[in-house]
C-alpha positions as CSV (number, residue, x, y, z in Angstrom):
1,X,39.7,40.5,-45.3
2,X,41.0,41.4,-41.7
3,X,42.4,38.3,-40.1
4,X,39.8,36.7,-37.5
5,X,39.9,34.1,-35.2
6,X,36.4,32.6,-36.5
7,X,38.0,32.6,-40.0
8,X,40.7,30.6,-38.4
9,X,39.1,27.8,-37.1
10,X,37.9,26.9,-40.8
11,X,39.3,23.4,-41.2
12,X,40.9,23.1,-37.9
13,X,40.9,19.2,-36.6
14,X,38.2,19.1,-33.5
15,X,37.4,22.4,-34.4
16,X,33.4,24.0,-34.3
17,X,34.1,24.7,-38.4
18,X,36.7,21.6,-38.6
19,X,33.9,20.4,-41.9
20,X,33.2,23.7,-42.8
21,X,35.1,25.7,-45.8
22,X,35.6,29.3,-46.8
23,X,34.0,30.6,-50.0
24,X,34.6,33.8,-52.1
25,X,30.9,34.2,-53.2
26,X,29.7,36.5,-56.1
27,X,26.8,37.7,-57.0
28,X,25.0,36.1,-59.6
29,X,21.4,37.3,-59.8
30,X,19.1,38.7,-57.3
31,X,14.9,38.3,-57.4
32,X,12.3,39.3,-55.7
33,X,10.0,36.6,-54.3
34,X,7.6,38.9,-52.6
35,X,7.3,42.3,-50.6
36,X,9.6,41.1,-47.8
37,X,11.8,38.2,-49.7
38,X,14.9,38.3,-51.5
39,X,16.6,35.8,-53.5
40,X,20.8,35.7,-54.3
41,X,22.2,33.4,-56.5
42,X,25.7,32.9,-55.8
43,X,28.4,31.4,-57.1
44,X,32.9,30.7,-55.9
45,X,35.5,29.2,-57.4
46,X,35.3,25.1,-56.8
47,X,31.7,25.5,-55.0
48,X,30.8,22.3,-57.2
49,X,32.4,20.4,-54.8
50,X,30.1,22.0,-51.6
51,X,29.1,18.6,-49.7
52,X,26.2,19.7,-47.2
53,X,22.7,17.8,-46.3
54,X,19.4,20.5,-47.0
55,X,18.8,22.1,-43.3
56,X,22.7,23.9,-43.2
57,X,23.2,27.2,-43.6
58,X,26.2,29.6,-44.9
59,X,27.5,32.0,-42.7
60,X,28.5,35.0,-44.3
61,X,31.4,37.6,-43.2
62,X,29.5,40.8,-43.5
63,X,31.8,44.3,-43.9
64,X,31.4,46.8,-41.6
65,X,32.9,50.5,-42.3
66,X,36.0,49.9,-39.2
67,X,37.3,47.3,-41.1
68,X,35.7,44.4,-39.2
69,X,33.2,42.2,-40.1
70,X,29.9,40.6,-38.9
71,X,28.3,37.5,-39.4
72,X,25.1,36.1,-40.2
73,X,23.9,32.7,-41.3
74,X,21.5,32.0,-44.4
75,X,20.0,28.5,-44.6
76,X,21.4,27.2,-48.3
77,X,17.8,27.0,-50.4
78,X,19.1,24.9,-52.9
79,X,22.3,24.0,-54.6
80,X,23.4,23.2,-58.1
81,X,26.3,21.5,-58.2
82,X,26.4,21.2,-62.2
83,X,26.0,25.3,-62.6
84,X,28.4,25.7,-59.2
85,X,25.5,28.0,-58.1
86,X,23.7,28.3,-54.7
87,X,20.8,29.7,-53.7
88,X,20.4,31.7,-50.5
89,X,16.3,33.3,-49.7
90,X,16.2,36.3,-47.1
91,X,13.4,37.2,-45.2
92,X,13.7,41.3,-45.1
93,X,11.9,42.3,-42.1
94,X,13.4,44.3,-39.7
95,X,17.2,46.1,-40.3
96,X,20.6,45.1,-39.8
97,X,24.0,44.8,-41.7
98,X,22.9,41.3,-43.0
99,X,20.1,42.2,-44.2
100,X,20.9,45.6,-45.3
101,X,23.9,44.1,-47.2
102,X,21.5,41.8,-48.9
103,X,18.8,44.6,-49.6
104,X,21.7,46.1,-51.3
105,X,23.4,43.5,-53.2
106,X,23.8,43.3,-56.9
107,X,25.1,41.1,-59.6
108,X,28.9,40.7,-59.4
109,X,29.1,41.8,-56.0
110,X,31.7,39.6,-53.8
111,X,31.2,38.6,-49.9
112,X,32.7,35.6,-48.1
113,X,31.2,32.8,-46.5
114,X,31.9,29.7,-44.3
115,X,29.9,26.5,-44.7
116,X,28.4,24.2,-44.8
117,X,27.2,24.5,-40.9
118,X,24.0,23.9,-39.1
119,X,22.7,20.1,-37.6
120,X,19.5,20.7,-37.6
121,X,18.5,18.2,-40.9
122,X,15.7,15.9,-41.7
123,X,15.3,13.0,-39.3
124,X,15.1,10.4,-41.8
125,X,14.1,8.0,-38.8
126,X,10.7,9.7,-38.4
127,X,7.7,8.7,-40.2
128,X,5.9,12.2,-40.1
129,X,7.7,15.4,-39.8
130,X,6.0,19.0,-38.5
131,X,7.9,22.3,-39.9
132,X,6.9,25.3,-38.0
133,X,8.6,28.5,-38.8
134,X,8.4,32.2,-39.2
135,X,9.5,34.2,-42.0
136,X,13.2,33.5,-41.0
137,X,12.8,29.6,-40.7
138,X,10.7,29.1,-43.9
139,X,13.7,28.9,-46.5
140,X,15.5,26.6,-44.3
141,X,12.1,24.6,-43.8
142,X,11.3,24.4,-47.7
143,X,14.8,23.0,-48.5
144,X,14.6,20.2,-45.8
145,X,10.9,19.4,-47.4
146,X,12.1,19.3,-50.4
147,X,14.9,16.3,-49.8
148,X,12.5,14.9,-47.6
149,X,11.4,11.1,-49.5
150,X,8.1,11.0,-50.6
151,X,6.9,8.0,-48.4
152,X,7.4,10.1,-45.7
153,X,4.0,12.7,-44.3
154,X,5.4,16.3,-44.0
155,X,2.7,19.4,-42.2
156,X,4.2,22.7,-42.4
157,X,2.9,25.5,-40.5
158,X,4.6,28.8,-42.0
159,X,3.9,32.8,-40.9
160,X,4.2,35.4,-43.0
161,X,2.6,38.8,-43.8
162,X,0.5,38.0,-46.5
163,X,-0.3,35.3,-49.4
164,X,2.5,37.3,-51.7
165,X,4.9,35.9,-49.5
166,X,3.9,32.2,-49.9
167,X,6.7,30.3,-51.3
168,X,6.9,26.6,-53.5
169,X,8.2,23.9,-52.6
170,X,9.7,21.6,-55.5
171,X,7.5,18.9,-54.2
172,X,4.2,18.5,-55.2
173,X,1.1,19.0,-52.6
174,X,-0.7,15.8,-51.8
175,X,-2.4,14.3,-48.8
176,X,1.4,13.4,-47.5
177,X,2.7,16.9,-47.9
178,X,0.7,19.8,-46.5
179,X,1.1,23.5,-45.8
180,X,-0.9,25.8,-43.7
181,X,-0.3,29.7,-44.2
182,X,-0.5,32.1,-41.0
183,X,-1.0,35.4,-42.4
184,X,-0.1,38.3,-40.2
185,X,-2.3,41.0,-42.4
186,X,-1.1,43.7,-39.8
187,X,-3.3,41.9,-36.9
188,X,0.4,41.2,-35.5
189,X,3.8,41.6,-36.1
190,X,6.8,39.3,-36.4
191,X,7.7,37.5,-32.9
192,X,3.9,37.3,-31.9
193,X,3.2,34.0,-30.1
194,X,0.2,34.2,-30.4
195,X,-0.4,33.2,-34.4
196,X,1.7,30.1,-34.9
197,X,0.9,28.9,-31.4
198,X,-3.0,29.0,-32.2
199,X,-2.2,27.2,-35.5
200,X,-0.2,24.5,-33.6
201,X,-3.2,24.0,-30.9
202,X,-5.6,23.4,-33.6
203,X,-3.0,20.8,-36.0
204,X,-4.1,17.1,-35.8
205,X,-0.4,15.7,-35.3
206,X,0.0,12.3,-37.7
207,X,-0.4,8.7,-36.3
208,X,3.2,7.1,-35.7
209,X,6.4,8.8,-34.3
210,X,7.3,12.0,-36.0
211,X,9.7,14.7,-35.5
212,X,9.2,18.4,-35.4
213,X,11.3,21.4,-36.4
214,X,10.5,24.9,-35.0
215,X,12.9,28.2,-36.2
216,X,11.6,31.2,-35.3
217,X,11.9,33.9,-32.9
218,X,13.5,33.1,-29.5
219,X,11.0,33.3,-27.4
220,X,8.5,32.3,-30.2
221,X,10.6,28.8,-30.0
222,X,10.2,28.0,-26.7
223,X,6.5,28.4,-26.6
224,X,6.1,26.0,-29.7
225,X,8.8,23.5,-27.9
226,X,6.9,23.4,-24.5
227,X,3.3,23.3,-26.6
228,X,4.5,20.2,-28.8
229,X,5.7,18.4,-25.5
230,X,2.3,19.0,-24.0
231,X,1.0,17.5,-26.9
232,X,3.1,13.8,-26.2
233,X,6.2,14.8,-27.9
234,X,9.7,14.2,-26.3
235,X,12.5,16.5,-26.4
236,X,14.2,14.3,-28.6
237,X,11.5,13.9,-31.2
238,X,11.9,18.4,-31.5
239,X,14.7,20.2,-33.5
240,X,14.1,23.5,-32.2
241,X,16.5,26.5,-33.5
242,X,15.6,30.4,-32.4
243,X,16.7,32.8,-35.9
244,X,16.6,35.9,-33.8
245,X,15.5,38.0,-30.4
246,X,12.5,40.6,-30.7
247,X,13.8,43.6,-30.0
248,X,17.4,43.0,-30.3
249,X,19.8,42.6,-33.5
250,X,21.8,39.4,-33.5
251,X,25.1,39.3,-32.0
252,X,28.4,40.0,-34.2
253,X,29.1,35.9,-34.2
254,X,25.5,36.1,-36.0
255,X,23.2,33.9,-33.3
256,X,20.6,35.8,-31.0
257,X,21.5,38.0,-27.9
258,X,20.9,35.7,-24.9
259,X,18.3,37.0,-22.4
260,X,20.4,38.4,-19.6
């Protein structure tokens, strides 16, 4: 690998990645979970000892033909630390050299990765937590569910294209945790406001103080943050993170193009 200054800072006292560590990842096996969802199971040399809380993400060092390299983060799904194997969930819509590498990607391939990174994590503090997400937020949203304790209410509000992209979590379904499906079914694309904000309007929030956590698209983000604060939330009580910019491919330090 070219020598990079992001790759640098890995480690670094004070430094953004100063927690963070650099894997050699390979390719163990690769699923399908639906039309626009694909699963890598990955595994590097002393990844047993990864420390991260659900919520963080990996951010891979994608190739590109001059050399160079690209990133772009994948929230960590779920790790085993006794098979050294973690498990990363890709939403496939649109194109890009993240996802194109991950369309491609086959057992025994090799790619690096820095991580754990990411602060958005489960407020433990809360009583009630809301997860709404697109596509791109989902995985990241199912993991932090999943380490969520089970005294604790959880609503999730998730949009995809259809029911065969409905995921499990590995917590049951009861009264305390509940997920609502937004189906796109070609009435709207990825990055419409217009389905997870009408899904939001119409959600009977919990009694108590809770905490939300929106991923989506940008501007898909900042209509959800300003609806939930309409609705008696304070910024504080909102973890809010935008995946990506309708129109636009992520940057080459692998967060959304800022609007100008």
């Amino acid at each position: 690998m070219v020598s990079d200054p992001l790759l640098d800072m890995v480690g670094q006292a004070g430094g953004p990645l100063a927690d963070a560590s650099l894997w050699q990842l390979q390719v163990v096996d690769v699923s399908e979970l639906g039309p626009d969802f694909r699963r890598l199971i990955m595994t590097a040399p002393g990844l047993n000892g990864l420390r991260y809380t659900a919520g963080q993400d990996l951010m891979f060092r994608i190739p590109r033909r001059n050399g160079a390299g690209t990133n772009r983060r994948y929230t960590i799904r779920s790790f085993d630390a006794g098979r050294s194997e973690v498990t990363i969930d890709v939403s496939l819509h649109g194109a890009g050299p993240g996802t194109d590498w991950v369309r491609q990607a086959r057992v025994g391939d090799q790619i690096d990765a820095i991580g754990p990174r990411g602060k958005i994590t489960p407020n433990l503090e809360a009583e009630w937590h809301l997860f709404v997400g697109d596509d791109t937020g989902m995985p990241g949203a199912l993991a932090m569910i999943d380490a969520i304790p089970a005294t604790h209410t959880v609503r999730a509000i998730f949009e995809v294209d259809g029911p065969e992209d409905e995921q499990d979590t590995d917590v049951p379904l009861t009264s305390e945790v509940e997920i609502q499906w937004v189906h796109r079914l070609g009435r709207s694309v990825p990055g419409d406001s217009g389905p997870l904000h009408q899904a939001v309007v119409g959600l009977e929030l919990p009694a108590g103080v809770g905490h939300a956590y929106v991923a989506a698209e940008s501007a898909v983000v900042r209509d959800l943050q300003t609806q939930l604060i309409e609705r008696g939330l304070q910024p504080g009580q909102i973890s809010a993170k935008g995946y990506w910019r309708r129109g636009l491919p992520n940057a080459d330090h692998g967060e959304p193009v800022r609007p100008d």
